[in-house]
N, CA, C and O atoms as a MOPAC input file, in Angstrom:
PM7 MOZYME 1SCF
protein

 N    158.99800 1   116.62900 1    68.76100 1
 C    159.87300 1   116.46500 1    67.62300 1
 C    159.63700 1   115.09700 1    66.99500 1
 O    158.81800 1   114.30100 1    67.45600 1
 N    160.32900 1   114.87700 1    66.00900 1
 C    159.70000 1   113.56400 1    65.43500 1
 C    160.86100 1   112.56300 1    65.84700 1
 O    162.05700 1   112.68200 1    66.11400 1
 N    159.81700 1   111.37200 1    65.76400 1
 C    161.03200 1   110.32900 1    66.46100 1
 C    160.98300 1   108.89900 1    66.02800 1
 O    161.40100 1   107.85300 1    66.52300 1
 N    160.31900 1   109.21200 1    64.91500 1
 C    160.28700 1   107.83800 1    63.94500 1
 C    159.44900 1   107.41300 1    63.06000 1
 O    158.33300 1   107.22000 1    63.54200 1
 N    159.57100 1   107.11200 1    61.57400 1
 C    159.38000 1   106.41900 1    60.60600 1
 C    158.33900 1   105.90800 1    60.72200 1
 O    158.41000 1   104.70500 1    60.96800 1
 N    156.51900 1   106.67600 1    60.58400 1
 C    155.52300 1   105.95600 1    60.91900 1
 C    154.79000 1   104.88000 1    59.67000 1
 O    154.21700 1   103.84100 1    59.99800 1
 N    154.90800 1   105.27400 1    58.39300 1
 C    154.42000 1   104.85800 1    57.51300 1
 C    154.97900 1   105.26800 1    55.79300 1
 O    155.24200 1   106.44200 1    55.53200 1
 N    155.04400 1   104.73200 1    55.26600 1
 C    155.93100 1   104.19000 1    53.75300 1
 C    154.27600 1   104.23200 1    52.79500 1
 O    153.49300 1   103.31700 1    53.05200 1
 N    153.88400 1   105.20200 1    51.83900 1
 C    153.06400 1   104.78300 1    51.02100 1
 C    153.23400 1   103.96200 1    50.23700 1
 O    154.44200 1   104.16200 1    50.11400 1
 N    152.94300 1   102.78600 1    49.24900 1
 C    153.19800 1   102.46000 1    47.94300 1
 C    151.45200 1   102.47700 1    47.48100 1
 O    150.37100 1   102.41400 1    48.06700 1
 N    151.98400 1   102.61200 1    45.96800 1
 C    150.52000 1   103.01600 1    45.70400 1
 C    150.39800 1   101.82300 1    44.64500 1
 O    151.21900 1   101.62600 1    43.74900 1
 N    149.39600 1   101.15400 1    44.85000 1
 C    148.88800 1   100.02000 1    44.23900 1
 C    147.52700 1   100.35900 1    43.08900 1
 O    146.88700 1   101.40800 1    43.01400 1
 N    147.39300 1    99.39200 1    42.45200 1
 C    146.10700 1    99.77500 1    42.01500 1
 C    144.31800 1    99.14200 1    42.49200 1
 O    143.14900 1    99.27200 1    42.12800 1
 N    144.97000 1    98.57900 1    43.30500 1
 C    143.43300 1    97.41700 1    43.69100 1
 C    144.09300 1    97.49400 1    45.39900 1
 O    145.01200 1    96.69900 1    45.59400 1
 N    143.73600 1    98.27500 1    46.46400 1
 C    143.80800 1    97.98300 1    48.16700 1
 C    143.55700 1    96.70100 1    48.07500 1
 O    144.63400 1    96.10600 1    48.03900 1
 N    142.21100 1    95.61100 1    47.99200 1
 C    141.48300 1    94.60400 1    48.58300 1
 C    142.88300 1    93.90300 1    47.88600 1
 O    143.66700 1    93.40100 1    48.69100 1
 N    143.15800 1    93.85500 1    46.76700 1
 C    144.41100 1    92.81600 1    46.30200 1
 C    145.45500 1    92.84100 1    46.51700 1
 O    146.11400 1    91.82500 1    46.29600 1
 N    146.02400 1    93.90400 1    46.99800 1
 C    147.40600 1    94.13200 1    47.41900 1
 C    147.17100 1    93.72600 1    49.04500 1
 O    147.95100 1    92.89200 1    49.50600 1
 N    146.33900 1    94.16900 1    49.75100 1
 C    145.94000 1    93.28700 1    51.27100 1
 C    145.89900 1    92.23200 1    51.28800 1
 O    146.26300 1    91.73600 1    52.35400 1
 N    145.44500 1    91.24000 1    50.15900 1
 C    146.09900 1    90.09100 1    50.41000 1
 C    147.07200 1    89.44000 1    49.55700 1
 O    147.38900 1    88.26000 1    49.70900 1
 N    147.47000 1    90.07300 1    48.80800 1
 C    149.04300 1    89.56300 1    48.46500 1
 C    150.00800 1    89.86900 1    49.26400 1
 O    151.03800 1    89.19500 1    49.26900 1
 N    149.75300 1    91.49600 1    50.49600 1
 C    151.03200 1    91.47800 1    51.49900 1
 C    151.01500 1    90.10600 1    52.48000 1
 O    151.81200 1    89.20500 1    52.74400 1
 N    149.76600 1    90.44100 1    52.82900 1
 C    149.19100 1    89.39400 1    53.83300 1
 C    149.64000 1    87.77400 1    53.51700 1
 O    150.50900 1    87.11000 1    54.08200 1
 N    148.81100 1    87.42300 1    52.50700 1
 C    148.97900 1    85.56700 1    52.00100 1
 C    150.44400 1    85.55200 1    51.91800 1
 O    151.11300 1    85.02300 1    52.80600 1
 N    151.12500 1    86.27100 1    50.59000 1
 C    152.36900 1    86.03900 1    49.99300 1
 C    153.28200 1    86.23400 1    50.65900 1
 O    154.27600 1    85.51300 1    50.74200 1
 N    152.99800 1    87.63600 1    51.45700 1
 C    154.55100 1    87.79700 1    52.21500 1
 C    154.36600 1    87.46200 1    53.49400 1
 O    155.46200 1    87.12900 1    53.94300 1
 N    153.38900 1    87.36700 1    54.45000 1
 C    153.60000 1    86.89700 1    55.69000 1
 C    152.81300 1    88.21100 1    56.49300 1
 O    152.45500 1    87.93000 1    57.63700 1
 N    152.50400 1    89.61600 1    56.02500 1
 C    152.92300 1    90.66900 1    56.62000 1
 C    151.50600 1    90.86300 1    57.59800 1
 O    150.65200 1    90.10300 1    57.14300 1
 N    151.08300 1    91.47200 1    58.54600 1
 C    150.29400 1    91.51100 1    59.30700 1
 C    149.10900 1    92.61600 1    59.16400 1
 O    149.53500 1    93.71500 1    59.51900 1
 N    147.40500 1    92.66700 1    58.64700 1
 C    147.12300 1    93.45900 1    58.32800 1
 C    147.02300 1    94.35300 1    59.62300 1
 O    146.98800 1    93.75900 1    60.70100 1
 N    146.97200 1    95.80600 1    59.60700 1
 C    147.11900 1    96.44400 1    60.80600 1
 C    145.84200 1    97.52200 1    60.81500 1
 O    145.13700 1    97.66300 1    61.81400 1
 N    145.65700 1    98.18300 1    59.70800 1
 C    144.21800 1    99.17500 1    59.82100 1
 C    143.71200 1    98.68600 1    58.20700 1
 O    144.36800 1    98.35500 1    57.22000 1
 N    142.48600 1    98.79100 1    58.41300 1
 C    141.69800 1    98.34300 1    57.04700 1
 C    140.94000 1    99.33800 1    57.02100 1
 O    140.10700 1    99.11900 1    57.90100 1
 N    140.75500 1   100.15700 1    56.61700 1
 C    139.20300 1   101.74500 1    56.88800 1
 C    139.24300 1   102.15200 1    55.23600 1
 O    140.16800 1   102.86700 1    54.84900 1
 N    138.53100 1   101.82400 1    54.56900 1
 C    138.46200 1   102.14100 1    53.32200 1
 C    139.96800 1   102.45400 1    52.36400 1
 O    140.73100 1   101.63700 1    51.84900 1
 N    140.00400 1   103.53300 1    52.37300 1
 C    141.42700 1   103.81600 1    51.51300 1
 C    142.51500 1   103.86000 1    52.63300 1
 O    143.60400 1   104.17100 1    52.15200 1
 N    142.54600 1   103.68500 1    53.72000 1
 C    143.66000 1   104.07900 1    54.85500 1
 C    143.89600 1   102.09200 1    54.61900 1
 O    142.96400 1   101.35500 1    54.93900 1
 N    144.72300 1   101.72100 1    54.26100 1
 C    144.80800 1    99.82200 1    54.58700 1
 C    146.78800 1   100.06400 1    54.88200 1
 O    147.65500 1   100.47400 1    54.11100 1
 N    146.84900 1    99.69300 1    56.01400 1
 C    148.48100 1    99.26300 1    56.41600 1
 C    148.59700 1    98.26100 1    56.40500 1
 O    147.68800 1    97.72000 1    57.03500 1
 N    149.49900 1    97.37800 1    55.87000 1
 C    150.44100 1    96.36100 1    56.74100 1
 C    151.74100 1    96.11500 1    57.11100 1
 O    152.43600 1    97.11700 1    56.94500 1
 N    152.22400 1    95.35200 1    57.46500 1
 C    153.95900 1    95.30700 1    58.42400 1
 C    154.07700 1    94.08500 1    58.59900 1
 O    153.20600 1    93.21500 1    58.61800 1
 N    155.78300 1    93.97700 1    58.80200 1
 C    155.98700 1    92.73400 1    58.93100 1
 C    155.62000 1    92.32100 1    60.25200 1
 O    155.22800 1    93.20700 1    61.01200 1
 N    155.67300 1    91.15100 1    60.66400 1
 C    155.57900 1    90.80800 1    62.10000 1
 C    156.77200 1    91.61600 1    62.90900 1
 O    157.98100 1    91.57400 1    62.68000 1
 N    156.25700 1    92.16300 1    63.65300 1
 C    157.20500 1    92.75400 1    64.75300 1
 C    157.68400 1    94.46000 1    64.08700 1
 O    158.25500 1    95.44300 1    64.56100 1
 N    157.19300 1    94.16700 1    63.01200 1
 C    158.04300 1    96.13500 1    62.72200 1
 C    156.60700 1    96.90200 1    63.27100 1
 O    155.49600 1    96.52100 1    63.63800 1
 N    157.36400 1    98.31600 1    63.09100 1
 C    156.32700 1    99.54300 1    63.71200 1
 C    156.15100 1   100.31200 1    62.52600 1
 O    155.27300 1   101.16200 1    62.37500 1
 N    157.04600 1    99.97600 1    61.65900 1
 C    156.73600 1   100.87800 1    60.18700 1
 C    155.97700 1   100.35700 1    59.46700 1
 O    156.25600 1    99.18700 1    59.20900 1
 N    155.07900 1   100.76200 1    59.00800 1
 C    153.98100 1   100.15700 1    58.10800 1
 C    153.97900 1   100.88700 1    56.28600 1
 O    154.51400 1   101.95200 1    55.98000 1
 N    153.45900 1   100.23900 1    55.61700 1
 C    153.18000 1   100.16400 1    54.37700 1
 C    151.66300 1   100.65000 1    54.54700 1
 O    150.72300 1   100.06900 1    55.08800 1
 N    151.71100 1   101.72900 1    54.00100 1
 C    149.93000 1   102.42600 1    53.49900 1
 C    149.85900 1   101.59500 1    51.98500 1
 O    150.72100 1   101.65000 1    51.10800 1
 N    148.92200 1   101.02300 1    51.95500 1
 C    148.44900 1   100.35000 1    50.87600 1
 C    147.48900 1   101.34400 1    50.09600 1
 O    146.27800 1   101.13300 1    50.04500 1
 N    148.23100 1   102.69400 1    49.35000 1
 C    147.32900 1   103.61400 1    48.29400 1
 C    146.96200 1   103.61600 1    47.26200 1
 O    147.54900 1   104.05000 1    46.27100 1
 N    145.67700 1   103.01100 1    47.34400 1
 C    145.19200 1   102.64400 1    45.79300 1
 C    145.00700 1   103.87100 1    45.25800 1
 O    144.09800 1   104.44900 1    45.85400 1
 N    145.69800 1   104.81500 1    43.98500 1
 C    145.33000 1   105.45600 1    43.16100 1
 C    146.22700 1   105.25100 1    42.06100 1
 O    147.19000 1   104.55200 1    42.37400 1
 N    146.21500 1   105.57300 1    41.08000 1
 C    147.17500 1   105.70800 1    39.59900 1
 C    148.56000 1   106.43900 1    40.26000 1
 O    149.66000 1   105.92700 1    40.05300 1
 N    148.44400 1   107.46000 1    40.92800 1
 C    149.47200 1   107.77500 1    41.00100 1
 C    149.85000 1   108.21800 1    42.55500 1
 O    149.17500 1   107.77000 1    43.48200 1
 N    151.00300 1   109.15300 1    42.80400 1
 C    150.52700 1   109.73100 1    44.13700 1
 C    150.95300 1   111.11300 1    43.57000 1
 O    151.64900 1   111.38500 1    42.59100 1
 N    149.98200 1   112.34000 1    44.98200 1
 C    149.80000 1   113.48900 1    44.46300 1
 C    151.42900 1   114.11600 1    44.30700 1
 O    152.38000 1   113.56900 1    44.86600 1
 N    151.59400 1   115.62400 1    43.26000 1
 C    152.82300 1   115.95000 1    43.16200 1
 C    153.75700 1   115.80900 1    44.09300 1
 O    153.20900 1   116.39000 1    45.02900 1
 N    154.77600 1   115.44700 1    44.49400 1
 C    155.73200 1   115.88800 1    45.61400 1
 C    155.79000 1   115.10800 1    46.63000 1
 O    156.83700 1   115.04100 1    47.27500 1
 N    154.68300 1   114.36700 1    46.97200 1
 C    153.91300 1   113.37800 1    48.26300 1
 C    154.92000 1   112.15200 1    47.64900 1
 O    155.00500 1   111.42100 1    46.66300 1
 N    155.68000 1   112.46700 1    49.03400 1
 C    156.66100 1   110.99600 1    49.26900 1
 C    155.59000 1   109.91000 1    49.64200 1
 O    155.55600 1   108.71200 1    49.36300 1
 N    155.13200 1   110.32900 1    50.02100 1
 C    154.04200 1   109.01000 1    50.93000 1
 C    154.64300 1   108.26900 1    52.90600 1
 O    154.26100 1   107.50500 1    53.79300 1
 N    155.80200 1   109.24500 1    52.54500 1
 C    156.83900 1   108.68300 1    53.93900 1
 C    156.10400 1   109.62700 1    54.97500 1
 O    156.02600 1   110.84600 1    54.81500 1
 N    155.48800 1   108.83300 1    56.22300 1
 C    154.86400 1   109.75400 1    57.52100 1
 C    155.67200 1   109.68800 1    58.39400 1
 O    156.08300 1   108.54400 1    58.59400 1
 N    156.19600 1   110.67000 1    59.18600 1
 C    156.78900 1   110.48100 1    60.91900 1
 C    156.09300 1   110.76600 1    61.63200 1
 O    155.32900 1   111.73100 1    61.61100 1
 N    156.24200 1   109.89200 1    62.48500 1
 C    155.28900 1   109.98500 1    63.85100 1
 C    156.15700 1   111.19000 1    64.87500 1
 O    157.33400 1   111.49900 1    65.05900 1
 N    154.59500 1   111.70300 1    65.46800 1
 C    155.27300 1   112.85800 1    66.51300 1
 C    154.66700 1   112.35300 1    68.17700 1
 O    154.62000 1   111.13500 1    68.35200 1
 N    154.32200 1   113.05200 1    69.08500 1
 C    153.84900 1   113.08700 1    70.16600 1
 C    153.08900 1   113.70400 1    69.87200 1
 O    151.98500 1   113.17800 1    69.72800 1
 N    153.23800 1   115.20800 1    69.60500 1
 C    152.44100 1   116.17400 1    69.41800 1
 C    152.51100 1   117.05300 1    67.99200 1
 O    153.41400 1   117.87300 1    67.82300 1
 N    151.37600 1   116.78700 1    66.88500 1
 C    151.86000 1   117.41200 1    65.96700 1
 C    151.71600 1   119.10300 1    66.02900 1
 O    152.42400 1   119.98000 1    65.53400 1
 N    150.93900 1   119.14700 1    66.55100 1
 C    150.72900 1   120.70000 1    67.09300 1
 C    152.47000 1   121.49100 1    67.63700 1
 O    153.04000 1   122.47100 1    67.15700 1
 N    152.84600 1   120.68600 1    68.64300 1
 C    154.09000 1   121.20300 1    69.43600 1
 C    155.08700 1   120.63000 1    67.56700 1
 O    155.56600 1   121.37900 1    66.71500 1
 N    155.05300 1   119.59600 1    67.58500 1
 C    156.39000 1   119.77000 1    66.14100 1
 C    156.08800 1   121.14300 1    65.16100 1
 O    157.03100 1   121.90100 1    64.93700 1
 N    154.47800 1   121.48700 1    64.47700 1
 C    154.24300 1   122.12700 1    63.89200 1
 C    155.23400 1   123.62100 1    64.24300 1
 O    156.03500 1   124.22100 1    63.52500 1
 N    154.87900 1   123.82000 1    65.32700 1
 C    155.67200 1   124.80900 1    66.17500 1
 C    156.97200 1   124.94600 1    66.11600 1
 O    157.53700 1   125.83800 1    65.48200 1
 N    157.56800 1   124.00600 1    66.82400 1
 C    159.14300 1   124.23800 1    66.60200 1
 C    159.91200 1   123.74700 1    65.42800 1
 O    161.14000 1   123.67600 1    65.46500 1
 N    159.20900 1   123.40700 1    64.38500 1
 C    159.56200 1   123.48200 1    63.09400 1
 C    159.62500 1   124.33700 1    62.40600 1
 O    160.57300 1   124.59200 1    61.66500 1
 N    158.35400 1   125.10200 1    62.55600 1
 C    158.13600 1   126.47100 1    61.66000 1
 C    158.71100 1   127.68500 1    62.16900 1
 O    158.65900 1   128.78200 1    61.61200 1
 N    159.30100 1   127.39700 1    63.34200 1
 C    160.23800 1   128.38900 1    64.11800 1
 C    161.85900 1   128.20400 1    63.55000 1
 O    162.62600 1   129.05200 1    64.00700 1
 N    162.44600 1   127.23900 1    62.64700 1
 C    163.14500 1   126.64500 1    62.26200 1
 C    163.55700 1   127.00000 1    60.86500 1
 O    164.67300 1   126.99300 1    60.34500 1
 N    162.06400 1   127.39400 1    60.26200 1
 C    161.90400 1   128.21700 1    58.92400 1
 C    161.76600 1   126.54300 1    58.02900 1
 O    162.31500 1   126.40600 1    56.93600 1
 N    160.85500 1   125.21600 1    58.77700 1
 C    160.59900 1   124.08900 1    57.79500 1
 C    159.22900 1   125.18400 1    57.49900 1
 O    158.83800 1   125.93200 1    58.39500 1
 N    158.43400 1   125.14800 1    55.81700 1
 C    157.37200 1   125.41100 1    55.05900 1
 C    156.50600 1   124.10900 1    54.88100 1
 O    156.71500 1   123.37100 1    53.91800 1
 N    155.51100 1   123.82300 1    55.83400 1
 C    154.43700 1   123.49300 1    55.90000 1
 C    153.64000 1   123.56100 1    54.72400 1
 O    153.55000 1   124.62000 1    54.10400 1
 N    152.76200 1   122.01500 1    54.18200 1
 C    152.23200 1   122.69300 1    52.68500 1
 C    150.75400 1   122.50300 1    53.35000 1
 O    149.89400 1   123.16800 1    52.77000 1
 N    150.31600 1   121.77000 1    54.39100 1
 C    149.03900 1   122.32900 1    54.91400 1
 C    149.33200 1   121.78200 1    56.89800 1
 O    149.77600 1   120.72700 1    57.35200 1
 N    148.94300 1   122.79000 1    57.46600 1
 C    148.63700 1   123.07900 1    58.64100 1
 C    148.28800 1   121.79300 1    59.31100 1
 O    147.72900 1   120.86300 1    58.72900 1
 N    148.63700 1   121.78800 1    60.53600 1
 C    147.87600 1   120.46500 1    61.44500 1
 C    146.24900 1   120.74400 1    61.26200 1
 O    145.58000 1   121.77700 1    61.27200 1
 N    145.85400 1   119.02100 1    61.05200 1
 C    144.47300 1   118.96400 1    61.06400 1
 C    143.96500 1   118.08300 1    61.78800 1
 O    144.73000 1   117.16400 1    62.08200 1
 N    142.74000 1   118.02400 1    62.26200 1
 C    142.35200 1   116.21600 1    63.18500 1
 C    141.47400 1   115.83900 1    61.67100 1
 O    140.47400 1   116.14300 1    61.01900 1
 N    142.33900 1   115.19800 1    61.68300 1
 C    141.39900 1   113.99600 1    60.03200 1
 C    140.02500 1   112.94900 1    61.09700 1
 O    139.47500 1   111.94100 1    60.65300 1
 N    139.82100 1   113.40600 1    62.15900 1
 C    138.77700 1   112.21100 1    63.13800 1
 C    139.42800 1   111.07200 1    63.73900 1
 O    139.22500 1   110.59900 1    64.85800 1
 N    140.13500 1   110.74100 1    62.95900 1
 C    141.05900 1   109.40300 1    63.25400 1
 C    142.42000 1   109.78000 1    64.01300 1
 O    142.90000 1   108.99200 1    64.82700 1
 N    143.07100 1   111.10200 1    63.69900 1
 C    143.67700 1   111.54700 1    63.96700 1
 C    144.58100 1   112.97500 1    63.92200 1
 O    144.21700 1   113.71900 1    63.01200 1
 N    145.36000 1   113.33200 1    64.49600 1
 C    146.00800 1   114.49500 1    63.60400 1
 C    147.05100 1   114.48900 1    62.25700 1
 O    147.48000 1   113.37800 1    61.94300 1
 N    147.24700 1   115.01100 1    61.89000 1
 C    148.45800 1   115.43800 1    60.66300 1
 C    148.42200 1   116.84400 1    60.27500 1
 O    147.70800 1   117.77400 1    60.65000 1
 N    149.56700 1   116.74900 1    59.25900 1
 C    150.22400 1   117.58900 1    58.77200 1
 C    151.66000 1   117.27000 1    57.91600 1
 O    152.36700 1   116.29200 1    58.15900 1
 N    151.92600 1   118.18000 1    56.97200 1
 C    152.24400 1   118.07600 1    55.52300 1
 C    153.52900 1   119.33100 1    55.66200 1
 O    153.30300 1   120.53100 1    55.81800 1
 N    154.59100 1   118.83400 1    55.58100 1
 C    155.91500 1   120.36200 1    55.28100 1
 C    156.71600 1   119.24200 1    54.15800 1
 O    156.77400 1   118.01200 1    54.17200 1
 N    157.25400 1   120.20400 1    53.26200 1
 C    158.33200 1   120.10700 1    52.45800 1
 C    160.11300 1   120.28000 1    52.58900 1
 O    160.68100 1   120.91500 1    53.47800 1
 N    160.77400 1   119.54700 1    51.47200 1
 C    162.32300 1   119.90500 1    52.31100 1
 C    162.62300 1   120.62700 1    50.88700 1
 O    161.85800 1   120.80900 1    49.93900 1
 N    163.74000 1   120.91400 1    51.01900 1
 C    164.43400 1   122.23300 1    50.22000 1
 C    163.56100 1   121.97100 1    48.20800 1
 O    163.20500 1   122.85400 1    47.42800 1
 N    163.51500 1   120.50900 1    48.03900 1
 C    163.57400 1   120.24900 1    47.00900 1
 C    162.08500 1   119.87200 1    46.37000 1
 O    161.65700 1   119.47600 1    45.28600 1
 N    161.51600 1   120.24500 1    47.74300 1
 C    159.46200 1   119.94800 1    47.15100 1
 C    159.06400 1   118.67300 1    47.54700 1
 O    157.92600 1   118.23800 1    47.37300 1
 N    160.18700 1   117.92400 1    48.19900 1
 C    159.45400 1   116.58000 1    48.65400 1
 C    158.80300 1   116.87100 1    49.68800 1
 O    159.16900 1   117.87800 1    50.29500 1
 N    157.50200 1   115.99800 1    50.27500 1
 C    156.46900 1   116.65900 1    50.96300 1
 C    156.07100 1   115.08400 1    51.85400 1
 O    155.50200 1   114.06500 1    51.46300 1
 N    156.48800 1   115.35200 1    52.79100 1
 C    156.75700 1   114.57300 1    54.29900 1
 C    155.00600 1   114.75800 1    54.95100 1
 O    154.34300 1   115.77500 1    54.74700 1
 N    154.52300 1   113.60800 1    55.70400 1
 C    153.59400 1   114.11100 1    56.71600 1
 C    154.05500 1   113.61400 1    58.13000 1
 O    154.93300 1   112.78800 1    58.38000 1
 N    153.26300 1   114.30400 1    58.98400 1
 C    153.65700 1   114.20300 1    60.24500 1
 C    152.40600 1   113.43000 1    61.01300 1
 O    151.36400 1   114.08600 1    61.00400 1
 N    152.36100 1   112.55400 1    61.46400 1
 C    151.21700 1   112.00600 1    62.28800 1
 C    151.33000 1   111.81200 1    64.01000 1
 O    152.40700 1   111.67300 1    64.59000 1
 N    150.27600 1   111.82900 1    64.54400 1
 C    150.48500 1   111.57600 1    65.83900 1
 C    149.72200 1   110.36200 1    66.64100 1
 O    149.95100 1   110.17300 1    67.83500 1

């Protein structure tokens, strides 16, 4: 089941500049740098800021991730629940995810 608040998108227009304006300006700690995937956080938090460089973000995509144990086992007893999944658990290489919506089209991912 999910058990906490893994990641907050904001979508910037320049990653390399917003990495270091979190970084220099605010203090914040860079945490993954991999091309378009860039987090950072404050010292000591576990919630991170996805640094998404595009114009916009896609329809519906809060950009808000919860972390699971197992996204496979949440996938499961969610969809047993009647939550609508907008794409299936996947291993992205780096990791797993997955994408469900709440009553109103906002569109949550799940990471593990």
């Amino acid at each position: 089941m999910i058990k906490k608040v893994y990641s907050v998108a904001v979508v910037v227009s320049d990653g390399k500049k917003a990495r270091a304006w979190y970084t220099k300006k605010l203090g914040f700690k860079l945490v993954e740098n991999y091309d378009h995937w860039i987090t950072v956080a404050p010292k000591g938090s576990k919630t991170l800021l996805h640094l998404c460089e595009s114009d916009r973000l896609e329809f519906g995509n809060t950009g808000i991730g919860f972390e699971t144990d197992s996204v496979d086992k949440s996938y499961k007893e969610l969809s047993k629940k009647g939550v609508e999944f907008t794409r299936k658990p996947e291993d992205e290489g780096w990791g797993k995810s997955a994408m469900f919506k709440d009553l109103d089209g906002n569109v949550f991912w799940l990471f593990e």
